[in-house]
C-alpha positions in Angstrom: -6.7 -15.2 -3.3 -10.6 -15.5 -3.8 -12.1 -18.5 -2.0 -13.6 -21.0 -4.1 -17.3 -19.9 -2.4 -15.9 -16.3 -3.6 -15.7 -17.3 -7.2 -18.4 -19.1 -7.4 -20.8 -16.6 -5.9 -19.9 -13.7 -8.9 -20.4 -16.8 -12.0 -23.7 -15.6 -13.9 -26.4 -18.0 -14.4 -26.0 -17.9 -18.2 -25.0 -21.0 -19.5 -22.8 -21.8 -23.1 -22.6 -24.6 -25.2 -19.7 -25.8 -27.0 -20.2 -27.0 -30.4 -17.5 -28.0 -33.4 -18.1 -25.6 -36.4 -19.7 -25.3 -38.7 -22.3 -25.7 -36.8 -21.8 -22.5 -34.8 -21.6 -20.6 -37.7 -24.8 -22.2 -39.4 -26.6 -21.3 -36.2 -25.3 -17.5 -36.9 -26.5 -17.2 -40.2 -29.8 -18.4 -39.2 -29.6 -22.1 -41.2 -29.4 -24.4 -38.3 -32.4 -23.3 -35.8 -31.6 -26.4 -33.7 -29.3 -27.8 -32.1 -29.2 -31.5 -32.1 -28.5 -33.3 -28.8 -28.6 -37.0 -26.9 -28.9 -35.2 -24.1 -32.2 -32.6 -22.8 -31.9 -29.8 -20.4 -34.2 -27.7 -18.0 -32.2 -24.4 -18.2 -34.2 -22.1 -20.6 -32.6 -19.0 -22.0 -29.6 -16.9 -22.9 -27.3 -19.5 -24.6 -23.0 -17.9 -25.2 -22.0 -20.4 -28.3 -18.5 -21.5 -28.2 -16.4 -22.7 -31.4 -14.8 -25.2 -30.3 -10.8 -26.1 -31.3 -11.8 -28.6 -34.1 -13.6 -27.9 -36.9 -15.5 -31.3 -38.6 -14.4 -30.0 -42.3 -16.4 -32.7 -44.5 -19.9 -31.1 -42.9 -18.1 -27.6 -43.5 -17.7 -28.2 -47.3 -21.1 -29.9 -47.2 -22.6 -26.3 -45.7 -20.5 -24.6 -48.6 -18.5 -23.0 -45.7 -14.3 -23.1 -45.9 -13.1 -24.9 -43.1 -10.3 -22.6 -42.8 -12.0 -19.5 -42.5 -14.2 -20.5 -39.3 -13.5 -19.2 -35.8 -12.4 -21.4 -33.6 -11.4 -21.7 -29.6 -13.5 -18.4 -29.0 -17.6 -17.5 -27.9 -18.4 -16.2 -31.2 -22.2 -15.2 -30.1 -25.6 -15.2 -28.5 -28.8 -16.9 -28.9 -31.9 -17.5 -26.6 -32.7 -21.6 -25.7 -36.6 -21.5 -25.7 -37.5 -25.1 -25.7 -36.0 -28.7 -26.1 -38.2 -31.3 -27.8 -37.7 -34.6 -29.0 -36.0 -34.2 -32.3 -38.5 -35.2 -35.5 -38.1 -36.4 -39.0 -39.2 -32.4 -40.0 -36.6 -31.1 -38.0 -34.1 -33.5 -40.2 -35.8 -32.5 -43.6 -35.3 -29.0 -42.9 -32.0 -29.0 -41.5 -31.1 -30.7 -45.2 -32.6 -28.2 -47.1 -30.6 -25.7 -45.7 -27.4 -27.6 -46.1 -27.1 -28.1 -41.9 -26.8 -31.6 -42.2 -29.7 -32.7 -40.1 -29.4 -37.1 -40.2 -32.4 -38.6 -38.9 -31.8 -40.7 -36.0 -34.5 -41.4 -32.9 -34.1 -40.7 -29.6 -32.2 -36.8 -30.0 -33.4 -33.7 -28.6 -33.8 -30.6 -30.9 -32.8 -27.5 -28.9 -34.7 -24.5 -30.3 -32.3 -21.6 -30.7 -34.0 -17.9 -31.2 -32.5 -14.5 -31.8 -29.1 -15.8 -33.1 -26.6 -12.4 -32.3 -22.9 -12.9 -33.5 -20.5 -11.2 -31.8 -18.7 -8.3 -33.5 -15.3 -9.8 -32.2 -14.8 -13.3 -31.2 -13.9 -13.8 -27.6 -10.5 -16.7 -27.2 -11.7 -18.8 -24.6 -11.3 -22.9 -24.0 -14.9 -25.0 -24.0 -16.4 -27.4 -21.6 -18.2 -30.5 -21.4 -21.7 -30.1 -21.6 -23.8 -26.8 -20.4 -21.3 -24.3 -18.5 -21.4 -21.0 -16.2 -18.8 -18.4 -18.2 -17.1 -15.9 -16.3 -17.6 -12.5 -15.3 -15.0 -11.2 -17.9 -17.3 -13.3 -20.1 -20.0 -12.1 -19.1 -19.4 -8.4 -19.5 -18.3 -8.6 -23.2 -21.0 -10.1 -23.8 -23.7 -7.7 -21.8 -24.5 -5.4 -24.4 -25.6 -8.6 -27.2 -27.5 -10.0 -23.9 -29.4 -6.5 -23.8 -30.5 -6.8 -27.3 -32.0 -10.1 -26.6 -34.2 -8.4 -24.1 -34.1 -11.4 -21.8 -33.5 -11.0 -18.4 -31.0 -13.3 -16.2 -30.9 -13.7 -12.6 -27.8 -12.2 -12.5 -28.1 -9.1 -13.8 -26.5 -5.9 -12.9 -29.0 -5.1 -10.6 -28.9 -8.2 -8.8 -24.6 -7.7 -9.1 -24.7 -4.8 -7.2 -26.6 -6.4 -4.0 -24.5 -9.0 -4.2 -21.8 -6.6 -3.4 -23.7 -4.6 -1.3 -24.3 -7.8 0.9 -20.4 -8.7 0.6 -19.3 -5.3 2.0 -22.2 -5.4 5.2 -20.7 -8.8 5.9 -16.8 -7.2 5.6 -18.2 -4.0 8.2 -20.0 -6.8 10.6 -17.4 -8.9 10.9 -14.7 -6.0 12.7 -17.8 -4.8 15.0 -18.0 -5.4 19.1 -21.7 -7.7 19.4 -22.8 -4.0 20.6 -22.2 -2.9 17.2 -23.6 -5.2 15.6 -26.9 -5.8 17.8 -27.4 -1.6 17.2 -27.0 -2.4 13.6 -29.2 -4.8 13.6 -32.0 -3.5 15.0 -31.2 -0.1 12.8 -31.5 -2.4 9.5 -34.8 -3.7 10.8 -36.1 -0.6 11.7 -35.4 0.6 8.2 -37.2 -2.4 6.7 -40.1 -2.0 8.9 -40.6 1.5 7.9 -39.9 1.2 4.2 -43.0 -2.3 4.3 -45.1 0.7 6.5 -44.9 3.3 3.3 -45.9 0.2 0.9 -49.1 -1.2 2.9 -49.9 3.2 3.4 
């Protein structure tokens, strides 16, 4: 069984949000290039949007969407969070005349949502409270729409496979005599030493 540590250390650092439809599916089609929050964040980004279970079906016959036909439970794409501002009286207007809702209240955030990707098939998953790490199964049905986006994450695959690299020196270390592992060690620095040697040549 993974330790908790374990688990935590293979989560990648992009973050969903999970939002009642239709407002996931107005962000898809490119009508809704907000999302509306009480709430502002720092992370900046790759943002997974996941339906949640309920579906608000007044504001879905308001859009001109059937309430029926909407995913729901399930990531059902990709977008990138470039900036959260206060939330504006032109942000409200708009939002109206594309049938998003969009009521005017102070004090909201408008989270700017860019390069809306819908997945091809929805992936069944449960939400969360507020922003959320998804998982790695998550993570890799999603890679390829994450690619497209040409953002890069600090996870990446790259940084994946050092992570693992680093995992299997710490599993060879820890069955060594303190020889061992003092000949390693300086081996590994001798490595290092020549490989910043051939940079500064």
């Amino acid at each position: 069984m993974k330790s908790e540590k374990s688990t935590q250390d293979t989560r990648i650092s992009i973050r969903a949000l999970t939002i009642r439809q239709p407002f996931p599916e107005l962000i898809l089609r490119k009508r809704k290039p907000f999302e509306v929050r009480s709430w502002k964040t720092n992370y900046r980004g790759p943002l997974l949007i996941h339906s949640a279970a309920k579906v608000m079906a007044n504001c879905a016959e308001k859009s001109g969407l059937r309430p029926e036909a909407l995913i729901t439970s399930a990531f059902v794409g990709v977008v990138v969070l470039s900036e959260v501002r206060p939330y504006t009286r032109a942000d409200s207007k708009l939002l109206k005349q594309r049938r998003a809702m969009g009521g005017w209240s102070p004090g909201q955030f408008s989270w700017v949502l860019t390069k809306p990707i819908r997945f091809a098939s929805p992936i069944k998953a449960k939400g969360k409270l507020g922003l959320f790490a998804v998982s790695p199964s998550v993570w890799r049905t999603a890679h390829r729409y994450l690619r497209e986006l040409k953002v890069r994450t600090r996870n990446d695959r790259s940084q994946l496979t050092a992570q693992m690299r680093s995992d299997a020196a710490r599993r060879a270390n820890a069955s060594r005599t303190p020889e061992e592992r003092s000949r390693a060690a300086l081996k590994a620095w001798a490595t290092r030493r020549k490989g910043l040697s051939k940079q500064m040549a």
